[in-house]
C-alpha positions as CSV (number, residue, x, y, z in Angstrom):
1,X,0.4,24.9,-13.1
2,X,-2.7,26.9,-13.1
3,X,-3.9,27.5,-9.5
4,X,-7.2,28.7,-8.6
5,X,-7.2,32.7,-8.3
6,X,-9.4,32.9,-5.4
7,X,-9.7,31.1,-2.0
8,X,-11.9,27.7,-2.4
9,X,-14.0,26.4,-0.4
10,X,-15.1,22.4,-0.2
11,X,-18.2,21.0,1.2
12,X,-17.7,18.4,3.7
13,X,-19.0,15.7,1.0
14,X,-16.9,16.8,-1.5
15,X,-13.6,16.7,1.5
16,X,-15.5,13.0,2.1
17,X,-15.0,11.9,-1.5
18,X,-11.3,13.2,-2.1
19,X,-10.9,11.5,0.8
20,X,-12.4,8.4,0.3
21,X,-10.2,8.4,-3.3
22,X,-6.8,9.0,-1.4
23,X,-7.7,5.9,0.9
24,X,-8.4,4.1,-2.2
25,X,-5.2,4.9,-4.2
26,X,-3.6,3.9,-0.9
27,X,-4.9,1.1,-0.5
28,X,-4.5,-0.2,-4.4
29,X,-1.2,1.2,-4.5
30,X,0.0,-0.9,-1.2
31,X,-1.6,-3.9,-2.6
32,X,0.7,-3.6,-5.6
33,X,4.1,-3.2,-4.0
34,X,2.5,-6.3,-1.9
35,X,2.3,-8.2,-4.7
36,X,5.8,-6.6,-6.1
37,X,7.5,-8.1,-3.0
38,X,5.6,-11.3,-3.0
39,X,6.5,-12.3,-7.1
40,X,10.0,-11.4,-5.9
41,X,10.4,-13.5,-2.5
42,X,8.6,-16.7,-4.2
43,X,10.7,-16.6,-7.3
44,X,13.6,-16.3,-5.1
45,X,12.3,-19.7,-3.2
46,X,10.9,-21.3,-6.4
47,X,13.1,-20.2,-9.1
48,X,11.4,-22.1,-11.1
49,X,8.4,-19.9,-10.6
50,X,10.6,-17.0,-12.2
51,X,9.3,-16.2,-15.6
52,X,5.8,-15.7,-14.2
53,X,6.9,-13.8,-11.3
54,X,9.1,-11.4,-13.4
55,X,5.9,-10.4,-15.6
56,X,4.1,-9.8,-12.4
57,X,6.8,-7.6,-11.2
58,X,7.2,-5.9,-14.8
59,X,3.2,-5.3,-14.7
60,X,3.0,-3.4,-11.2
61,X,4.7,0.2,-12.0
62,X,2.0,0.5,-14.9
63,X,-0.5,-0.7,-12.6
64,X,0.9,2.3,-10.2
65,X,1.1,4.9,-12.2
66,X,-2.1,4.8,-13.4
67,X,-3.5,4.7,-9.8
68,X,-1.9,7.9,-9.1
69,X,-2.3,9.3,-12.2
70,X,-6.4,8.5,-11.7
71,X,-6.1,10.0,-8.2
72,X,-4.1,12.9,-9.1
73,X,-6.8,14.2,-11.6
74,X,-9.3,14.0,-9.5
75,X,-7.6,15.8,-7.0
76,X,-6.6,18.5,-9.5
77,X,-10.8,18.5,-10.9
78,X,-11.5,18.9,-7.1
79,X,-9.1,21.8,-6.4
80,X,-9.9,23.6,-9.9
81,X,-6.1,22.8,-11.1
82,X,-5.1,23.4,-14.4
83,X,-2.3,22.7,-16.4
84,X,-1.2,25.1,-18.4
């Protein structure tokens, strides 16, 4: 991974923003495994309600990664990380 070479220094807006991303991933990622446990409890009262709940679960890692994944390279633009 290619760090920066020299010491780096944010403005406070720039802190702000990274910030305001990591509450955001947060957020969306919480609301995810919310919805994971909530397919899973209601097709374990309905079972009927199965099927659909199973393709919700099966949908939310995707949903997760990319949320990192988005975060992450922002994080890395911010920092001035590279990979190699």
């Amino acid at each position: 991974m290619g760090l920066p070479r020299q010491p780096l220094t944010l403005t406070p807006e720039q802190i702000g923003e990274l910030n305001q991303s990591l509450s955001k991933m947060r957020h969306d990622v919480n609301n995810n495994l919310s919805m994971m446990l909530a397919a899973a409890e209601l097709a374990k009262l309905k079972p009927e309600m199965a099927p659909k709940m199973l393709d919700r679960l099966i949908e939310q890692p995707g949903k997760l990664s990319a949320q990192i994944k988005e975060f992450s390279a922002e994080f890395e633009k911010a920092l001035g990380i590279t990979k190699p």
